[in-house]
C-alpha positions in Angstrom: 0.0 0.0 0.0 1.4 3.3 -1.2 2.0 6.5 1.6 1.1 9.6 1.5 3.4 11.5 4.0 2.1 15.3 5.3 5.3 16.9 6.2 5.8 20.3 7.9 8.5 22.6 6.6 10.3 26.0 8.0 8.3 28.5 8.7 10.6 30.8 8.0 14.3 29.7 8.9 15.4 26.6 6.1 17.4 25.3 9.3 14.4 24.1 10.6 13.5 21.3 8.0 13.8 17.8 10.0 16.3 14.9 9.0 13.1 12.9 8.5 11.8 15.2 6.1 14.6 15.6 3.7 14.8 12.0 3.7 11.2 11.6 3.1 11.0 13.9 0.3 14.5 12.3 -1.6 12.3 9.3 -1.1 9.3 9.8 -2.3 8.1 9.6 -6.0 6.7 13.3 -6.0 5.3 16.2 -4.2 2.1 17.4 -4.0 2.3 21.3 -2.4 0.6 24.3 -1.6 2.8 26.7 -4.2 5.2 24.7 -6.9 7.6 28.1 -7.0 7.5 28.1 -3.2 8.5 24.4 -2.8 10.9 24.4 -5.9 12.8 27.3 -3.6 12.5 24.7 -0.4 13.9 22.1 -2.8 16.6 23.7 -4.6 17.8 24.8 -0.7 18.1 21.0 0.0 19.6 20.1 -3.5 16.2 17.6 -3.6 15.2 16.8 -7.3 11.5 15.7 -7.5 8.1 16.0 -9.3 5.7 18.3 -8.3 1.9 18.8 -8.7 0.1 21.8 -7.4 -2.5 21.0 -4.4 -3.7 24.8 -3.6 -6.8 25.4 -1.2 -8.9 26.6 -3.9 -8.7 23.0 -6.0 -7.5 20.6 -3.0 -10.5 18.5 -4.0 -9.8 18.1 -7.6 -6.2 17.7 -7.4 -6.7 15.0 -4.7 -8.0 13.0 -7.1 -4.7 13.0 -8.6 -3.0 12.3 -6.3 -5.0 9.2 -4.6 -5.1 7.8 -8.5 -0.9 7.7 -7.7 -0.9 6.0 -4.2 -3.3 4.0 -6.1 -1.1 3.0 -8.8 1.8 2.5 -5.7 3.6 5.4 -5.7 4.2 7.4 -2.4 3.6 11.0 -2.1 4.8 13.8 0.1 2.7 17.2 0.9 3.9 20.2 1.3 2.3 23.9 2.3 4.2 27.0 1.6 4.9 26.8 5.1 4.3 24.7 8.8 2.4 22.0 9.1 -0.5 21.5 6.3 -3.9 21.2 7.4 -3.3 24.2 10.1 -4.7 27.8 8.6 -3.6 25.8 5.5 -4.3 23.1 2.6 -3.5 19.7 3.7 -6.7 18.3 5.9 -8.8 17.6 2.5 -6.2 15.3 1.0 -5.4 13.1 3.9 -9.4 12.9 4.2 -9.3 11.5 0.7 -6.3 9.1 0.7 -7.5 7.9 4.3 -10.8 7.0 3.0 -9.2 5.5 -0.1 -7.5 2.7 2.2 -3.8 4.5 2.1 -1.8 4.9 4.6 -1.3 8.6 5.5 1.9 9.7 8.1 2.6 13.1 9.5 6.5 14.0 9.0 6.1 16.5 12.5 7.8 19.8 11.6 7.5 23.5 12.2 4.5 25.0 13.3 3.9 28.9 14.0 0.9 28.0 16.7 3.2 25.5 18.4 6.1 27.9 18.3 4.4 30.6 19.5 3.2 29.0 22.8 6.4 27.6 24.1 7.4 31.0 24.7 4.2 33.0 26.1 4.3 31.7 29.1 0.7 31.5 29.4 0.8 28.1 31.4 -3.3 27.3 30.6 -4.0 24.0 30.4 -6.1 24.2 27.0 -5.2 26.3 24.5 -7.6 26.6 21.2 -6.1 27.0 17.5 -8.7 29.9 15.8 -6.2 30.8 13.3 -7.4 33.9 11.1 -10.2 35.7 11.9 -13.1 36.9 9.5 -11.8 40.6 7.9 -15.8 42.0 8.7 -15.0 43.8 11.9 -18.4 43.0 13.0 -18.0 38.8 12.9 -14.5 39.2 13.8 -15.4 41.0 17.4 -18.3 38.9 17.6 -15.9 35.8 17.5 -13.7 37.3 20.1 -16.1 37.6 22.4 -16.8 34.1 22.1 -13.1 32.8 22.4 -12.7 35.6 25.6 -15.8 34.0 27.5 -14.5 30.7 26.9 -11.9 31.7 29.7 -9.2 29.1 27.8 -6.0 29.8 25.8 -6.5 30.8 22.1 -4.1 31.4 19.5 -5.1 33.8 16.3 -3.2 34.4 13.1 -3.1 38.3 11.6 -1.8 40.0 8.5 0.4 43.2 9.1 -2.8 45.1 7.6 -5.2 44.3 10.5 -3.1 43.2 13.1 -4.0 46.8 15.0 -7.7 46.9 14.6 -7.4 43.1 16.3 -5.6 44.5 19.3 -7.9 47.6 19.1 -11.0 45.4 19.9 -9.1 43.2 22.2 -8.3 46.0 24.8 -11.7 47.5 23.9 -12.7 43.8 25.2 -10.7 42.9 28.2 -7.7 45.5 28.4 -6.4 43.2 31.2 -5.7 40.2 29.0 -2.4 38.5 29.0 -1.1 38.6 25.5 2.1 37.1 23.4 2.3 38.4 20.0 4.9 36.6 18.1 6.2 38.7 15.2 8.4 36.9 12.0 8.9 33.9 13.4 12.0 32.0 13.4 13.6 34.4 10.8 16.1 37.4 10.8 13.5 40.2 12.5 12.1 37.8 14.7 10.0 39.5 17.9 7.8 38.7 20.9 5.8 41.3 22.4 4.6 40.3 25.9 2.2 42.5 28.0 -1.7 43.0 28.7 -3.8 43.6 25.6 -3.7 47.3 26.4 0.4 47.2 26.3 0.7 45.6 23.8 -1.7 47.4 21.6 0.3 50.6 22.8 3.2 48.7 21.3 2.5 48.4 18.3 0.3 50.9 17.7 3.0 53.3 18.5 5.0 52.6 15.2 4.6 54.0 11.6 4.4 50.5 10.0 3.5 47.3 10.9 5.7 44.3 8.8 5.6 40.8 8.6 3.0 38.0 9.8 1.9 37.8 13.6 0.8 35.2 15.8 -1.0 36.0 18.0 -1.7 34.0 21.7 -4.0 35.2 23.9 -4.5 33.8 28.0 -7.2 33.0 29.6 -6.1 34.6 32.4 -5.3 38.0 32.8 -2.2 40.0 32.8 0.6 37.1 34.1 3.6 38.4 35.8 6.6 37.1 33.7 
């Protein structure tokens, strides 16, 4: 029975890629991933030579079907997302659904995450912690959803582009000003930055300078302001 492997890779610094995954992508007879230029970068990086087929959230479905005719025909497969572990705020979960069901075998190749990352260092110490990932844009569905998460009293981690990331905060303080949280900033790359504070702080923060760059991560307690 053919393999289809879902492997994470660097979320921003190539050093992160796993023994396991190089080996499993040198192995395999090609790659299904997110972007093709993205991987091929990944790729050339590792001096890996290999097919690839595009598997994008907007035609997961009908590219699955590729793929599962492959495993079908006994060739293993590796997936890929532009970056982290598929199936997290990215294609992924749709295919191993598919190749499951279709009787193959289907292995996760653990590898960088940006939601893992992000809470082993804030410090938070809650016992559950829920993934949201990203937010509706429409202000009023994206406070109503906070609300939500903040009377669930638990952990949650959000993901925010550079554009809204202010108007998030802005409505967190307006929420619960008190709330511990950790705002992880470029990730594992060369302007890497954690912001730690109450929801009030840190909006202060970041609200302070002219421009706001890169991708945030976003944890937020369900406590209140922690003394770290």
């Amino acid at each position: 029975m053919a393999v289809l492997y879902i492997i994470g890779t660097p979320i921003g610094n190539l050093g992160d890629i796993t023994f396991r995954a190089v080996e499993t992508l040198k192995s395999v007879n090609f790659i299904a991933c997110e972007d093709t230029r993205h991987t091929l970068k990944l790729l050339n990086h590792l001096e890996v030579k290999a097919r690839l087929i595009s598997v994008r959230s907007h035609n997961e479905s009908i590219a699955a079907e590729k793929v599962i005719h492959a495993l079908d025909e006994g060739e293993n497969v590796a997936y890929t997302s532009d970056a982290g572990t598929p199936g997290i705020s990215d294609p992924g979960a749709v295919l191993a659904k598919a190749a499951a069901e279709a009787g193959h075998d289907v292995i996760p190749i653990p590898g960088p995450s940006a939601f893992a990352s992000l809470v082993s260092v804030a410090g938070g110490m809650d016992k559950t912690v829920v993934f949201e990932g990203f937010l509706s844009p429409k202000p009023g569905r994206r406070r109503s959803r906070l609300k939500e998460l903040l009377a669930l009293e638990c952990a949650f981690v959000l993901y925010e582009s550079p554009f809204r990331i202010v108007k998030l905060l802005e409505e967190l303080a307006d929420l619960d000003k008190e709330r511990y949280v950790c705002i992880g900033r470029e990730m594992t790359k060369l302007y890497e930055e954690y912001i730690r504070g109450s929801a009030e702080e840190v909006l202060s923060e970041l609200a302070g300078r002219d421009k706001q760059l890169g991708e945030f991560s976003v944890f937020v307690s369900g406590k209140k302001k922690l003394n770290i």
